[in-house]
BALUM-319755 format. One record per residue: residue in one letter; x negated, y negated, z negated of N, C-alpha, C in turn. Coordinates in steps of 0.2 Angstrom, whole numbers, plus 5000, padded with zeros to 4 digits. Atoms other than C-alpha are relative to their C-alpha. Example, Ala and Ser with C-alpha at 12.3 -4.5 7.8 and 13.67 -1.06 7.14 Angstrom:
2
A499650065000493850224961499649945000S500450065001493250054964500449954997
***
This chain:
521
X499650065000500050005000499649945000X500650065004498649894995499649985009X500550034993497749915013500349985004X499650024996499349895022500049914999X499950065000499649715013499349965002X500750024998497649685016500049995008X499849994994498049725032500649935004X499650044998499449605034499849925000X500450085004498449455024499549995009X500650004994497049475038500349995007X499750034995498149465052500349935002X499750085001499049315046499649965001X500950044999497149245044499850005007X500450014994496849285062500449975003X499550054995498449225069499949934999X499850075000498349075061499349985002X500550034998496449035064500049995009X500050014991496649065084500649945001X499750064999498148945083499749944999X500450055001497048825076499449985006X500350004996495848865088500149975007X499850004992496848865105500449934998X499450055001497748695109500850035001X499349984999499548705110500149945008X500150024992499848635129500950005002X499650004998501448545134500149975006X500050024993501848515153500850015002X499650044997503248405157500249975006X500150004994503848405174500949945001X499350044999505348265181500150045008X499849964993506148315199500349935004X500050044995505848185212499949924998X500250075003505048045202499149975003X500550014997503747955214499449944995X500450025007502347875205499949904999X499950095002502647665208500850024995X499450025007504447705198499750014994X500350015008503247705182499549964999X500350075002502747555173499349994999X500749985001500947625168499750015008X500350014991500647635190500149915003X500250084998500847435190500949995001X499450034999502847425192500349974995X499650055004503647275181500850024998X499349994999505447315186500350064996X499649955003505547485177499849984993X500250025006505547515157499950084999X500149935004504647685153499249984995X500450055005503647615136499750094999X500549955001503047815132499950055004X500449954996502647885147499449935001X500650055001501547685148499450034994X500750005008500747745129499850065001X500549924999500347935135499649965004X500750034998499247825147499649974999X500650025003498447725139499650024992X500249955003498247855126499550065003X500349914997497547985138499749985005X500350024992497047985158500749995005X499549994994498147945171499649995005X500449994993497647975188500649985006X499950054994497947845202500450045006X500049974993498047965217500250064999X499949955001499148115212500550025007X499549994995499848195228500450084998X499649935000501048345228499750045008X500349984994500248445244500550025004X499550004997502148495249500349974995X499550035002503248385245500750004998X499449975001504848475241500050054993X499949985009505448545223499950085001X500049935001505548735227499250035003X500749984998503748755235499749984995X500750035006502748625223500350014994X500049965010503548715207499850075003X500149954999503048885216499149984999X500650025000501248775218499849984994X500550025006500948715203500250064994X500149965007501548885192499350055005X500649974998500148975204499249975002X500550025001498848845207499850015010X500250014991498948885228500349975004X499950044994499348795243500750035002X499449974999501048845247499950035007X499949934995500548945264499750064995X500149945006499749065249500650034994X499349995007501049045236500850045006X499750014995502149085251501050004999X499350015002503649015244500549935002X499550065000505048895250500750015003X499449984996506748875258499950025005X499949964992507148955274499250024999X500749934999505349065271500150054995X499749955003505849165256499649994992X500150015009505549185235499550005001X500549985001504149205226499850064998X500249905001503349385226499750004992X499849965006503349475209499049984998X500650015003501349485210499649935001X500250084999501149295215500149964992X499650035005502049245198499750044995X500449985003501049375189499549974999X500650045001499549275190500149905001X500050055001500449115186499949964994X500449985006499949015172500550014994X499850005007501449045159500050064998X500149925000501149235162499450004999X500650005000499449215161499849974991X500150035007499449125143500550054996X499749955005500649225136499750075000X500449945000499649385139499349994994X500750005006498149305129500149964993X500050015008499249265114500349945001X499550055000500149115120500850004999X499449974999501949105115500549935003X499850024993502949035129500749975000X499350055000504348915131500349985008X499750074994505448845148500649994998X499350035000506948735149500149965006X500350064993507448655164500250035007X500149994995507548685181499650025004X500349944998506748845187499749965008X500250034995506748795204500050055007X500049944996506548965213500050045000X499949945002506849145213499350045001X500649954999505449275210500150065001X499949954999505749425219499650025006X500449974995505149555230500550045005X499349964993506849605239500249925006X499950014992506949535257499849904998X500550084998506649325261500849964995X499650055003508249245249499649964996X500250025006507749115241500649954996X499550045004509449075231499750024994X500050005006509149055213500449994995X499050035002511149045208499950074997X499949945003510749225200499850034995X500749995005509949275183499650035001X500649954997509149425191499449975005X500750024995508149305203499649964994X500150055004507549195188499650054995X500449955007506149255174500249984996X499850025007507149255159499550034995X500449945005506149405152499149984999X500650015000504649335154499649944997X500150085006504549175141500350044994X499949975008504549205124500949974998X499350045001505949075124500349975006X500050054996506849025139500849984999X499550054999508248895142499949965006X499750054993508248865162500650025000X499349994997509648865172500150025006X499749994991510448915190499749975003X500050044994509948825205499749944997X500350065003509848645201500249964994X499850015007510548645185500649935001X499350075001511948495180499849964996X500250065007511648335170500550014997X499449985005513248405161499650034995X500649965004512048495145500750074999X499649945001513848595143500050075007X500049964996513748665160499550055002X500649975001512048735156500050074995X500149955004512048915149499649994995X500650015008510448905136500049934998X500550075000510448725135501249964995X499450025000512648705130500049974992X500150035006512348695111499949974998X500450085002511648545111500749955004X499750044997513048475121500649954998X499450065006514348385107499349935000X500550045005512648295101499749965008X500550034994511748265120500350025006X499749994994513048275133499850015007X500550004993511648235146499550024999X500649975001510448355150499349984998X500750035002508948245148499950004993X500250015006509048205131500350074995X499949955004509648385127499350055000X500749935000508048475133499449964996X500450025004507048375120500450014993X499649975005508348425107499750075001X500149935000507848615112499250005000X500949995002506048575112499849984992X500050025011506348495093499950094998X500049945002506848675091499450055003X500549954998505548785102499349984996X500550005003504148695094500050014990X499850005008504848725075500150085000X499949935000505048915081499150015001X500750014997503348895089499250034995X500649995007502348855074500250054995X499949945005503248985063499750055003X500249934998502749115075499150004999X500649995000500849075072499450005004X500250024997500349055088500049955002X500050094996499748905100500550025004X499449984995501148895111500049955007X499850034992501648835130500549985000X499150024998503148735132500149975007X499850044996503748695149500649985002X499250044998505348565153499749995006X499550044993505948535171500549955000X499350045000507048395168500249985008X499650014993508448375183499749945003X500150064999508248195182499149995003X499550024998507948095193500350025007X499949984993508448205207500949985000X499249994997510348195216500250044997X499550065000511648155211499749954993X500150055005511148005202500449984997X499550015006512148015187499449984994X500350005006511247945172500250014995X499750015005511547945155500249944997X499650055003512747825149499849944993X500450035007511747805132499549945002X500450074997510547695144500349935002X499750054993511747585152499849934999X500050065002511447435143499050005004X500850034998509147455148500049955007X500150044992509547385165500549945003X499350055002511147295162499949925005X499750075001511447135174499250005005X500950014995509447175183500250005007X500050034992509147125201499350035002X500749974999507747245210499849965004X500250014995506547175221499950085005X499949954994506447285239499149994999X500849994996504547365243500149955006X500250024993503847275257500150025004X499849984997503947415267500550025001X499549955000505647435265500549975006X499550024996506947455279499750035008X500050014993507047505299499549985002X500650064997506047365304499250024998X500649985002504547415295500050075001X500449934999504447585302500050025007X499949994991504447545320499250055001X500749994997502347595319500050084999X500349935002502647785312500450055006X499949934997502847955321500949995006X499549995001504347965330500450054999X499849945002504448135325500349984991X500150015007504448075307500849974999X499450025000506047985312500750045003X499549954998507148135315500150054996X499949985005508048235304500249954993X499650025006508748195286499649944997X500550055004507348095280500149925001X499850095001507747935289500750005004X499250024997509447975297500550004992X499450015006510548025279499649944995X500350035005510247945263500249945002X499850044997511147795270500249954994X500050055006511647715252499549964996X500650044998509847655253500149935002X500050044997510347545265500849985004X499250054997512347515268500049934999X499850075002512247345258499549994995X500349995006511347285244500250024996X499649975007512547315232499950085001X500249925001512247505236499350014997X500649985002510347485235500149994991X500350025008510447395218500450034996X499449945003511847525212499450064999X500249945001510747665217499349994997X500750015006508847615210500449994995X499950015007509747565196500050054996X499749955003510347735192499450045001X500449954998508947835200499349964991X500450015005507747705187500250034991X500049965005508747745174499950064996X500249935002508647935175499450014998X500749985002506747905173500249964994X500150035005507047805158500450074995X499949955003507947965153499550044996X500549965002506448055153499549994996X500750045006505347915145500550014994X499750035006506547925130499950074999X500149955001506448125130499350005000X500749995003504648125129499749954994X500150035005504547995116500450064991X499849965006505748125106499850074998X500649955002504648255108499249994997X500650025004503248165102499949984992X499750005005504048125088500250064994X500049955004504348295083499650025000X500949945002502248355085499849954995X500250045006501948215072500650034994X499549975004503448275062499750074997X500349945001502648445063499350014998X500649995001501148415060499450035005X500349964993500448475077499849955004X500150054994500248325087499349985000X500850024999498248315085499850075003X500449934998498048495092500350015007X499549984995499448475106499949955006X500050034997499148425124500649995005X499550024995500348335136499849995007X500050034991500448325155500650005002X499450044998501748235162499749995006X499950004989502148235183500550015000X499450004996503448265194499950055007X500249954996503648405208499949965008X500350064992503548245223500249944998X499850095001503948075225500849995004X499550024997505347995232500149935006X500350074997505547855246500349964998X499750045004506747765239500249945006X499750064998507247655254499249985005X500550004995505347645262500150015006X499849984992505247645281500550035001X499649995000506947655279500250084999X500149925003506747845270500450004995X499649985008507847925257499550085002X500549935002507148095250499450004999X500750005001505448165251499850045005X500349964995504648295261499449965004X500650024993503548205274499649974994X500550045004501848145269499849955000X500050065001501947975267500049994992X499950015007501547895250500549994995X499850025003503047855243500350094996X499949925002503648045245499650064999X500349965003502148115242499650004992X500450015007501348055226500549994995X499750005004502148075209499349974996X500550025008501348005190499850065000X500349935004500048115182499649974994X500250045006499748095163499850074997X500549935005498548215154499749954992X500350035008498348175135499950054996X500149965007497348265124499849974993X500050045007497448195105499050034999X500750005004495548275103499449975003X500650044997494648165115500049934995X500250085003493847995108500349964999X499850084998494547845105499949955005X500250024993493447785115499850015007X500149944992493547905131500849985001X499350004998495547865132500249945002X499650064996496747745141499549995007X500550024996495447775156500550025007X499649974995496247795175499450035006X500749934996495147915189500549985006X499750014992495647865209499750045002X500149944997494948035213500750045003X499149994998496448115223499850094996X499749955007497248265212500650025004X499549974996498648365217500450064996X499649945003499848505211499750055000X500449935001498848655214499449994997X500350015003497848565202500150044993X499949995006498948605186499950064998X500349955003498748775184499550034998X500850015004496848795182499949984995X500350085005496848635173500650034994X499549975008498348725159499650074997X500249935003497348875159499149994995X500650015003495548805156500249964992X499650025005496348725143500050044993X499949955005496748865136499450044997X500749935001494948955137500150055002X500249974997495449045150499850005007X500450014996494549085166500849995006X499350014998495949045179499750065009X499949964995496349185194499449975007X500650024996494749175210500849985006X499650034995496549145221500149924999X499650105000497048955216499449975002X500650064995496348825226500149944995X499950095003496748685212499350024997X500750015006495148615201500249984994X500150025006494848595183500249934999X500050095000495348405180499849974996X500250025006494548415163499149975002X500750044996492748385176500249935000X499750085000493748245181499749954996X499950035006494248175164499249994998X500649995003492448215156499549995004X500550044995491248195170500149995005X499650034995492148105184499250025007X500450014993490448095195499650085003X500249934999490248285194500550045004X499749954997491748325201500149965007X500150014995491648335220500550005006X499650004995493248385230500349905003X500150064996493548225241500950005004X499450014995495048285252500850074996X499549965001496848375250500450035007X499649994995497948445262500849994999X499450025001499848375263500450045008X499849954993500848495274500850004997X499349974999502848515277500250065004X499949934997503448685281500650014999X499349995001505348645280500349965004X499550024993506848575292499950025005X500250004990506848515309499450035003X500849964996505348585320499549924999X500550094997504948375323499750004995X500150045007504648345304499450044996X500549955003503648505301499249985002X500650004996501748455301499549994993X500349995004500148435292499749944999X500550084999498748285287499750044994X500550005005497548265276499949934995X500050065003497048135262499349994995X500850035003495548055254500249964996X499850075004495747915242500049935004X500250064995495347785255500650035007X499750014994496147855270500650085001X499349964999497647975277500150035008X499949974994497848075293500550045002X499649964999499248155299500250025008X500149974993499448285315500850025001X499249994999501448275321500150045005X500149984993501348435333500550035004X499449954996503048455339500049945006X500150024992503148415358500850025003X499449994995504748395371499949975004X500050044996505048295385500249964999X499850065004505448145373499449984999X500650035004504048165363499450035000X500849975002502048195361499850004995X500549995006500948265348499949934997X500250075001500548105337499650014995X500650025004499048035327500449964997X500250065006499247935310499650004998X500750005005497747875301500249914998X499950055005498247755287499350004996X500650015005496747675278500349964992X499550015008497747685261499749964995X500250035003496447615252500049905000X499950094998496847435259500650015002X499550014997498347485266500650064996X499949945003499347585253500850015002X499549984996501047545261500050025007X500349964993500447605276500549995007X499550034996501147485287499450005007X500549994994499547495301499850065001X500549944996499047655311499749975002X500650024997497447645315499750045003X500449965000497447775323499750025011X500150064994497247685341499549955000X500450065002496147555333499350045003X500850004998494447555342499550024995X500350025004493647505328500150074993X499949955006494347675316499850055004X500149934997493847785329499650054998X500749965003492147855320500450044993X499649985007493547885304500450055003X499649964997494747955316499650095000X500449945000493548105321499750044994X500449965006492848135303500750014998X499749985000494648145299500350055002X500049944994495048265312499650064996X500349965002493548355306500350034994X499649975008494348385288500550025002X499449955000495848435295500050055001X500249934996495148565306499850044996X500449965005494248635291500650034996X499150005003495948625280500450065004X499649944997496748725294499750075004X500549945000495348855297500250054992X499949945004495748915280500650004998X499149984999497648915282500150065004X500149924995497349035296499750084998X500549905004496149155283500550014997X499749975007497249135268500750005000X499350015001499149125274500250085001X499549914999500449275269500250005004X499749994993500949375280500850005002X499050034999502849375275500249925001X499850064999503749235273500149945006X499850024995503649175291499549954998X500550074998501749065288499750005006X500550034995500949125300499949975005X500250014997501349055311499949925000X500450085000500648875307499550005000X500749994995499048935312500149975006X500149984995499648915327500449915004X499650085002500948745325499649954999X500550055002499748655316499449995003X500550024995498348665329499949955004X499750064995498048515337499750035008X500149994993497348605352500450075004X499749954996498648725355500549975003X499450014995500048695370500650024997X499349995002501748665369500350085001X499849964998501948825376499750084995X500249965005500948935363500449984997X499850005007501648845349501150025001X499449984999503648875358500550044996X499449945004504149055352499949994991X500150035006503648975334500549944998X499350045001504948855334500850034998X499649975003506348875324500649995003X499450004997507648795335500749964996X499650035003508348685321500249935003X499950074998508848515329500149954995X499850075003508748365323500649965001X499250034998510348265318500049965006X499750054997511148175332500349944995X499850045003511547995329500849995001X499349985000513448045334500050044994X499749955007513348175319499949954994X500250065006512548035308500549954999X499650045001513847925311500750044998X499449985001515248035308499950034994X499949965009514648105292499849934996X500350035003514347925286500549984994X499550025004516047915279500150054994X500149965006515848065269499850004997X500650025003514248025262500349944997X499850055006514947865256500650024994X499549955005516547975248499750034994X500349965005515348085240499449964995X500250055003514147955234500449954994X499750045002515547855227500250034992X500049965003515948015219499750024992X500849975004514248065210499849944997
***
């Protein structure tokens, strides 16, 4: 009896020294929050005061792109750490396979003694039967594989009642946002009981469609007047692709730009969703000081893309332009310096970065498959770490819209390779660095043309290891062959999916419905 309780004493000693040891690691994701809607990226007009003080508390990094731009690839990319032709997960290509998600990182940390938390908006289904990717079913969804979870179906509802794990909070938090920081009050009070370091990851909806805020805000914005981007509007997007302007991106999303009154209706609401979010991560922080864990617990704070919000006369996201592809990225760890914190890094970073960077974290060694980096080089020795470029790829919709580029901190290149007897292959090269609205292609300018070919160069190399590392299901291979800038209309053909691009007869005739259901939501 006496060895058993000795036995037990000594377990508790080791559980609890390794919890001491390991940090506890919280990675806080929004859904479709571009990274000027946050006050800590230079914008006046919004009010997010604790996602400002995780900045200047920690690192924020200047140049965070999502490499696709769409919620159900770049949450399959950042739980694996790969490029989504590797991850091979998205709409119309199919789920994510069973051993891709095996080596993702909250499977990965709960293996070495992490105890694992989601809530939120899963975003994709993991399976290994045939190419659906609906996630409206629990059997596609890893409930079994969190110590505690609390996602939901599909895109989940800002109703918190409508939310299967999440409904008990709904007398006290009727909207979602503020109810998945009520359940993280809870996961992290189970958390520390259990003697482990723990992982908690939330997807809040917010501020994806339907912009419906929480009501609790209404007075933060009360009576405000936005100013419009520069680039924003028609007018200002006569210089890009005109592949770029087909499909949903610039034809729907039209409450943009029916009137002002819509625009300032709809920023108002879409701002306030992120103020949702800032007041949810204040109540979480509230609670690691409450629990006495907030000197051991790291934060990362992003979002799965950006949004355009009315640029180049854009709604959504998907294509790779700045506004839809770069979200916030806030990494704070309470055990760096004083005086090492509130620093910003304009090294470009990316989604296939977070996995690595949640695992090293952990002290462990992260999978030889993921193409993200360490960011903790970054943060600690900036001039040591070396990668320079990213790859920005759309592998969803229309055939026109589907393409790839590349990006640097300074400049941006994009290869448009769908062809007809309308339209040619097209060249961007925005010099972001001077030109962050990216209202000048240069990619005609005489004068860029020595940028042009180094750019080129990088992409070539980018799509050399697309062609080694893309799965064979899911329908990537073929952008070996799409993505080529030197292949023919007639190679790339039987690769085409045959989706057309809206007609502006179809645009027009759904425009009345879109304002119904907008009116609605």
């Amino acid at each position: 009896m006496k060895k058993i309780f000795l036995s037990l004493i000594i377990c508790t000693i080791t559980a609890s020294s390794f919890a001491q040891d390991k940090p506890n690691i919280i990675f806080l994701l929004s859904d479709d929050q571009t990274n000027i809607a946050t006050g800590c990226y230079g914008n006046d007009q919004v009010v997010t005061p604790n996602m400002d003080a995780l900045a200047e508390e920690g690192v924020l990094f200047e140049n965070h792109y999502n490499t696709t731009a769409i919620c159900m690839a770049s949450r399959a990319i950042i739980l694996t750490g790969m490029y989504e032709y590797k991850a091979g997960c998205n709409f119309d290509h199919g789920p994510l396979r069973k051993d891709k998600f095996a080596k993702s990182y909250p499977v990965l940390l709960r293996e070495q003694g992490y105890y694992t938390g989601f809530a939120g908006k899963f975003g994709l289904a993991v399976s290994d039967e045939g190419n659906s990717t609906r996630h409206n079913s629990w059997d596609a969804l890893p409930v079994d594989d969190f110590d505690n979870w609390a996602g939901g179906l599909g895109q989940t509802s800002y109703k918190t009642a409508n939310n299967k794990y999440m409904a008990k909070y709904a007398e006290k938090y009727p909207h979602s946002t503020r109810a998945y920081a009520a359940w993280a009050e809870d996961f992290i009070i189970e958390a520390k009981e259990s003697g482990k370091p723990f992982s908690m990851s939330i997807s809040f909806k917010a501020p994806h469609m339907p912009f419906s805020p929480d009501q609790y805000f209404d007075y933060v914005y009360e009576g405000k007047t936005y100013k419009k981007p520069d680039n924003y509007g028609a007018e200002n997007a006569t210089h890009l692709a005109p592949q770029a302007k087909t499909g949903r991106q610039y034809n729907d999303y039209t409450f943009w730009r029916d009137s002002e009154e819509s625009y300032q209706k709809t920023i108002k609401n879409y701002n306030q969703l992120i103020h949702g979010v800032d007041y949810a991560l204040g109540m979480i922080r509230k609670t690691l000081e409450e629990q006495g864990i907030a000197d051991n617990t790291i934060i990362i704070f992003t979002s799965d893309n950006g949004y355009s919000c009315g640029a180049h006369n854009m709604g959504g996201k998907v294509l790779p332009y700045e506004e839809a592809s770069k979200s916030p990225l806030i990494i704070y760890d309470p055990r760096t310096p004083i005086n090492e914190r509130g620093v910003r890094r304009e090294e470009i970073t990316a989604n296939i970065d977070m996995a690595p960077t949640i695992l090293r974290y952990a002290g462990i060694e992260p999978p030889a498959n993921m193409d993200g980096e360490d960011l903790r080089l970054l943060i600690e020795k900036p001039k040591k770490f070396k990668r320079e470029t990213v790859a920005l790829t759309n592998m969803w919709g229309n055939d026109e819209i589907q393409a790839m580029g590349v990006v640097s901190k300074d400049w941006k290149y994009i290869f448009w390779n769908y062809e007809d007897d309308e339209m040619s292959t097209t060249e961007e090269l925005y010099h972001i660095g001077k030109d962050r609205l990216e209202m000048t292609n240069k990619a005609t300018d005489p004068s860029s043309q020595k940028q042009l070919e180094k750019m080129r160069k990088i992409y070539d190399e980018h799509l050399a290891k697309l062609k080694k590392e893309a799965v064979e299901d899911n329908l990537y291979q073929k952008y070996a062959v799409l993505f080529d800038r030197n292949a023919t209309a007639e190679e790339k053909k039987p690769f085409l999916i045959g989706k057309p691009a809206k007609s502006a007869k179809k645009q027009k005739s759904n425009k009345k419905n879109k304002k119904k259901k907008n009116k609605k939501n």
